[in-house]
N, C-alpha and C positions, 0 to 999 in steps of 0.2 A: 631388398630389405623391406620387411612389412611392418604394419606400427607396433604390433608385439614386440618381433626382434629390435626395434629402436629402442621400448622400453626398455629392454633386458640388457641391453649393449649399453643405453644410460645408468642403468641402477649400478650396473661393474666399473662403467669409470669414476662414477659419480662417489661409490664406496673407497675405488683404488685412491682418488684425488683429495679424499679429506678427512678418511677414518685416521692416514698419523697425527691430524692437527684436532679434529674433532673429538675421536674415540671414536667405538664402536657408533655402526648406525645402524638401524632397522629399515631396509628398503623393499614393499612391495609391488605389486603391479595389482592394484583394487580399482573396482568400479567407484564412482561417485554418486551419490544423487543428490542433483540438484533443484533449485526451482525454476521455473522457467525456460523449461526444453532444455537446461544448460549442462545437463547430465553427463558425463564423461570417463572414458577410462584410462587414466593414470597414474602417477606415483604419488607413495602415500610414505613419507619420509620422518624418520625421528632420531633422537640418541636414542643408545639402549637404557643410558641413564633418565630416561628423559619418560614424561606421560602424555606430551601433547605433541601432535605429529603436523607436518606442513602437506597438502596437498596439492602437485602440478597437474595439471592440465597440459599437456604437450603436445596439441592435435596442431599446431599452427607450426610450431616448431617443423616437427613431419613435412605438415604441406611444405615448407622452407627446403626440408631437406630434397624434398621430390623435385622442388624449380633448380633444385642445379646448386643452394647452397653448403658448402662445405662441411662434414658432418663434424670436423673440429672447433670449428668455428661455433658451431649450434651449442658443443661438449661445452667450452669454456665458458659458453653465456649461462648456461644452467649451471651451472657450478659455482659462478658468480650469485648468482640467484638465490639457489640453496645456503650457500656460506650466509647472506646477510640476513637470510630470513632465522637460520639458526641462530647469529648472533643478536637477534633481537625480538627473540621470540619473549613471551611474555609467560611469568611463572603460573604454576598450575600442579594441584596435586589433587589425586583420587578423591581422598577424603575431603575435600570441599567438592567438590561434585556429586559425591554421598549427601550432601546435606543440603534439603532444599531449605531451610530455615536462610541458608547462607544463597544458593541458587536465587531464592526469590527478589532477593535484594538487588539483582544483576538482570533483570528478564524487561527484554524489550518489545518492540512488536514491529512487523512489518507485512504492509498490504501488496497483495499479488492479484493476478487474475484468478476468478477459478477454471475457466474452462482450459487453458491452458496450462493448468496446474493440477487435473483432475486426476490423476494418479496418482501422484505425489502425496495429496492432498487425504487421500485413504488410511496414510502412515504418520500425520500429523495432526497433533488437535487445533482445530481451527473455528474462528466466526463467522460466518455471511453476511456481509452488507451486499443484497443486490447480488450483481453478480463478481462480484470483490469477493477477497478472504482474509481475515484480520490472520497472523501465524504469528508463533511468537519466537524469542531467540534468548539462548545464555550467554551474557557478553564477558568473552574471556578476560579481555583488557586490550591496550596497544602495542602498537608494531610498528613496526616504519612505516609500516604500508595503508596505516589506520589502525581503527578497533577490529578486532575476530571477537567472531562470537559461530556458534553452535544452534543448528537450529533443536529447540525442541518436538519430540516425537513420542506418539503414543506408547511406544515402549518404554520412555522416561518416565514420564507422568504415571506409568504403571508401576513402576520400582519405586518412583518418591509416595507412592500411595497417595496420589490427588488426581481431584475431576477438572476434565475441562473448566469449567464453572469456575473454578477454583486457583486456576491457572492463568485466566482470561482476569480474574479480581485483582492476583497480585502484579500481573505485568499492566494491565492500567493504570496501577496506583505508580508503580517503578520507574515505567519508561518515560512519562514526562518529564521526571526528576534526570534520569540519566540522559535521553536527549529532548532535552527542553522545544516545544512548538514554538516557529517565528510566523507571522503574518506579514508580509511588507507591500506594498504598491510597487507592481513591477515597474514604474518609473525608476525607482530607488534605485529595486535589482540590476536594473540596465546600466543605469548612471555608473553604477558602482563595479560592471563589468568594464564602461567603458573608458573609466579611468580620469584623474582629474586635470578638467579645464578639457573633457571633449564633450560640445556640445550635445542635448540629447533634442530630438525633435518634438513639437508639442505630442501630448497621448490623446487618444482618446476616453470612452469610455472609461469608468476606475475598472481593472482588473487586478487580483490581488495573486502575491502567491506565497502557498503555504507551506512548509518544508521544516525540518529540523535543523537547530544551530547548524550542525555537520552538514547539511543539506546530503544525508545517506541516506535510503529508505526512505525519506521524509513525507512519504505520501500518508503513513500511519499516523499524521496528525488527524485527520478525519477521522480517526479512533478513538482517539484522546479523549478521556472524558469532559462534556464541557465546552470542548473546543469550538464548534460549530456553532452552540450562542452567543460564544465570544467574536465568533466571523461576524454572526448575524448583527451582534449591536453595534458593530464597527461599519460595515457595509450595508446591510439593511435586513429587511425580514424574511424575504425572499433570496435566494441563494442560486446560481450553477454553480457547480462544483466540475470541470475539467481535467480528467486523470495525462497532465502531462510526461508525467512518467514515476517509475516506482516510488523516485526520489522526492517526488514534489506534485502538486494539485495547483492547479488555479481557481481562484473563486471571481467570480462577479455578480451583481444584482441582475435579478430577473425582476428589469424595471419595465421592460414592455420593448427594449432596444436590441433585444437579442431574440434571434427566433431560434427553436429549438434543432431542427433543421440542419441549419446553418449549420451552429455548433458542433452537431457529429458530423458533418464535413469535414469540419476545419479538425476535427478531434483524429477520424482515419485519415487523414491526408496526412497528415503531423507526423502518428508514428509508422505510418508507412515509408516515410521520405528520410526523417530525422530523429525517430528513436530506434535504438538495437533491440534487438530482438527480446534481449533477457530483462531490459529496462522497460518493457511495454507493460500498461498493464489493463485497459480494455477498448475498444472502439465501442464506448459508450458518453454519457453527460448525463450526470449526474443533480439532483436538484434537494436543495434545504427549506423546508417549511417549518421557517420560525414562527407561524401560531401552532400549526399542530406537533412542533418538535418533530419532526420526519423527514426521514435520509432515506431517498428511494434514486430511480433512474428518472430523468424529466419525462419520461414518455408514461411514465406511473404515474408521475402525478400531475399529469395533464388527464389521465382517466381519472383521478380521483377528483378532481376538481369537475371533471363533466359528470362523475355520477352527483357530487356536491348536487351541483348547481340544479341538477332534473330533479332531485329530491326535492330539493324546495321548491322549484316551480310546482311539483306535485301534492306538496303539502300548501302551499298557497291556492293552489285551483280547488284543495279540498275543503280549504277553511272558507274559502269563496262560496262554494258549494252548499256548503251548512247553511254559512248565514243565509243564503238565498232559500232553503228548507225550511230556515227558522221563521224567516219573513214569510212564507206562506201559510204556515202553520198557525201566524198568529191573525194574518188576515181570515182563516176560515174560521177561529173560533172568534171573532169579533162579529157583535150582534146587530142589525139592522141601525140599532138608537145607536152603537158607537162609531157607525160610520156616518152617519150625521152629522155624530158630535165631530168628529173628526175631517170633514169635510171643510172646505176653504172659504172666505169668507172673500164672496164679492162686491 
């Protein structure tokens, strides 16, 4: 059996097992596309009453089935599956998704990479920070399983008759409100993973991390509008900003204790070792300059500060320069009697 006829053998039982309790269902075998290499093909499930569908991914499943497990055993867990995701799918009709007056109220935002997002990325309207991409998203509502939401695509933004520009104004203004940005000292986040009255070791350095209530996506606080001067006058003027995964950033001061270096070490080690693939989102470090307002990579603005800095030595050696001109200029037009007068008294 190959993963086609897996799919086609789930869709028939998956129909046999819960169209008498359900009603009818709509079951296809559709590509997905996702972000993050995470692109897949499989079932794309709904009532026929129904306008919003669930989508599985069953490639793990398969491998399950190829190591030797039971293909009944695989049936009933997806059927479990499917039943509770139908019973708690969340309402949704055409006509609000017609209307972006109502859409904009619900649009959030989530940061990806772009270089591994660069196809994707053709069919979506998106920002660039660097080599980031701000994307945004229509959030359905919840689930058991959380919030669903829908990404938006250039072919939406074509039907609602609006521009990117336009699109990027109303999910900035939304998505804070919808998921609120938190800032905490990972002392906190530790402490509070590791439960009360277990001791935490002293920290070092402050490092901060920044994430949404939900801690989902939460790396799109660095999009927020605002957010990054509120890092700044919390932490300081200078920033690293740390992509530890989609869901969350770390921030700390670029007080003179951390070399650049370093940090994209410890940045690809990280998600080589201990972030998933789909959760990655670049083997870079990022840096905030709160006098010039500027969110680049650290390695940009370690050039911009070396172009800074020759500039002004260039303009200092020029104004040096001058005056050294000026004082000559005024020595040649001074007369025999003013150098006299001017002469020192011994």
């Amino acid at each position: 059996m190959n993963y086609d006829q897996f799919l086609e053998n789930l869709s028939a039982d998956i129909k046999a097992a819960l169209e008498p309790e359900l009603g009818a269902l709509h079951i296809e075998i559709r590509d997905v596309e996702k972000l993050s290499g995470q692109s897949y093909t499989g079932l794309m499930i709904r009532k026929e009453s129904e306008n919003i569908a669930m989508s599985m991914n069953l490639t793990k499943q398969f491998e399950q089935l190829e190591q030797g497990r039971p293909y009944i055993a695989i049936t009933n867990e997806v059927i479990g599956e499917v039943t509770h995701h139908m019973e708690n799918m969340p309402s949704f009709s055409v006509e609000q998704f017609d209307s972006y007056e109502t859409i904009k109220e619900h649009l959030t935002m989530e940061v990806v990479g772009t270089k591994a997002n660069r196809d994707m990325l053709r069919q979506i309207p998106h920002r660039e920070m660097e080599d980031l991409s701000v994307v945004y998203r229509y959030e359905l509502g919840e689930s058991s399983h959380g919030s669903m939401s829908t990404l938006i695509t250039n072919e939406m933004i074509e039907h609602f008759g609006i521009s990117p520009e336009q699109l990027h104004e109303d999910a900035a203004r939304s998505a804070p409100e919808l998921n609120p940005p938190t800032l905490r000292p990972m002392f906190d986040v530790l402490a509070d993973m590791a439960g009360p009255g277990m001791g935490m070791p002293p920290m070092g350095p402050p490092i901060y991390v920044a994430t949404t209530m939900e801690s989902q996506n939460g790396a799109c606080v660095i999009a927020y509008p605002g957010f990054l001067e509120y890092a700044k006058d919390i932490i300081g003027d200078q920033l690293f900003i740390l992509p530890s995964s989609k869901h969350e950033v770390l921030i700390l001061p670029d007080n003179g204790e951390f070399n650049t270096e370093n940090l994209m070490d410890m940045v690809c080690t990280v998600n080589r070792l201990e972030v998933a693939p789909e959760d990655r989102l670049a083997d870079n470090v990022y840096h905030y300059d709160g006098e010039d307002r500027v969110f680049e990579t650290a390695k940009h603005y370690e050039d911009r500060m070396a172009e800074k800095e020759a500039a002004l030595g260039n303009e200092k050696g020029s104004i040096l320069k001058d005056l050294e001109e000026h004082k000559k200029e005024c020595v040649g037009k001074m007369s025999p009697t003013d150098h006299k007068r001017n002469a020192p008294v011994l």
